[in-house]
C-alpha positions in Angstrom: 10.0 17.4 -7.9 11.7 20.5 -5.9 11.4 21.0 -2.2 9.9 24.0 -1.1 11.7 24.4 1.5 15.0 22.9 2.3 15.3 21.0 5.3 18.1 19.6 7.3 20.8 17.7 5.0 18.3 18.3 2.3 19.2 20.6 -0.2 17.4 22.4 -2.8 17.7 20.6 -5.7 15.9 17.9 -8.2 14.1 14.4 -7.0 13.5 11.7 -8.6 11.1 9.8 -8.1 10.4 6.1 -9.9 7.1 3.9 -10.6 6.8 0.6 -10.9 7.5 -0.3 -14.7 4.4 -1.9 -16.4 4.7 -5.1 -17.8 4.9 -5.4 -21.3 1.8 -7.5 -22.6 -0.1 -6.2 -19.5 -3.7 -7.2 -20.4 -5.7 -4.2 -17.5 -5.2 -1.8 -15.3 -7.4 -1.9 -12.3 -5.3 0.2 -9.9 -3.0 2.0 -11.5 0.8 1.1 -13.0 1.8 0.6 -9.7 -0.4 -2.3 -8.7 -0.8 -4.2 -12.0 1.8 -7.4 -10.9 -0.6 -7.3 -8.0 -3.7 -7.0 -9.5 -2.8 -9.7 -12.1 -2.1 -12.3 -9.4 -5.4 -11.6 -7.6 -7.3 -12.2 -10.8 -5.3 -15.3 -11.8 -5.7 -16.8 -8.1 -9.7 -16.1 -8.5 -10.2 -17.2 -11.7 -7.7 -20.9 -10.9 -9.4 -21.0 -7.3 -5.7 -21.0 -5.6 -4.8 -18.9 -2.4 -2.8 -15.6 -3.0 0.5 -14.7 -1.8 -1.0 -12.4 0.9 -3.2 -14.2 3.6 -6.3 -11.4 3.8 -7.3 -12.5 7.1 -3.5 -11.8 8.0 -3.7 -8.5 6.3 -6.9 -7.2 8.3 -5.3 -7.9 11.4 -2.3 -5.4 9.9 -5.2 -3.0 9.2 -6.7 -3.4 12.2 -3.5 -2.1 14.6 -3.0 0.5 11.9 -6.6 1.6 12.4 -6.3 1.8 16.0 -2.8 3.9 15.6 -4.6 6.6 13.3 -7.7 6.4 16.0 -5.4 7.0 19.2 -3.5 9.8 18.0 -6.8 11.2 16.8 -7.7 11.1 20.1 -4.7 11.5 21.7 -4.6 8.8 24.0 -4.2 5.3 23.9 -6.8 3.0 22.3 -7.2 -0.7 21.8 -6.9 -2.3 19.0 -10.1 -4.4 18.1 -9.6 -7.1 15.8 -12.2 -8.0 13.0 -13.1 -11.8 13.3 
């Protein structure tokens, strides 16, 4: 990748840029490369009935104040965030 247009301290030149490395032995690919590991465990904690390393009802509420940031400066103004119960 090249920047367009240099910027700042950034200078014209190459970037690199790395991926996730797949497994070896990875059986799917839901997601892409980048998300098998993850994919993987949500599969394994389904099929085993065990809880996953990410809490989802933690997650949502994550979600939920990023929502409201994308909605407020949408609007340009402050916005409450409203939590899914």
């Amino acid at each position: 990748m090249k920047l367009k247009n240099p910027v700042l301290d950034f200078k014209q030149t190459d970037i690199k840029i790395y991926k996730q490395e797949l497994e070896k032995g990875v059986s799917f690919d839901v997601a892409g490369i980048d998300y098998t590991k993850e994919d993987i465990h949500l599969v394994d904690c389904v099929k085993n009935k065990k809880p996953t390393l990410v809490n989802v009802f933690e997650a949502s509420k994550t979600q939920s104040v990023m929502q409201a940031i994308y909605n407020s400066d949408s609007e340009k103004r402050s916005l409450p965030v409203d939590y899914i119960d």
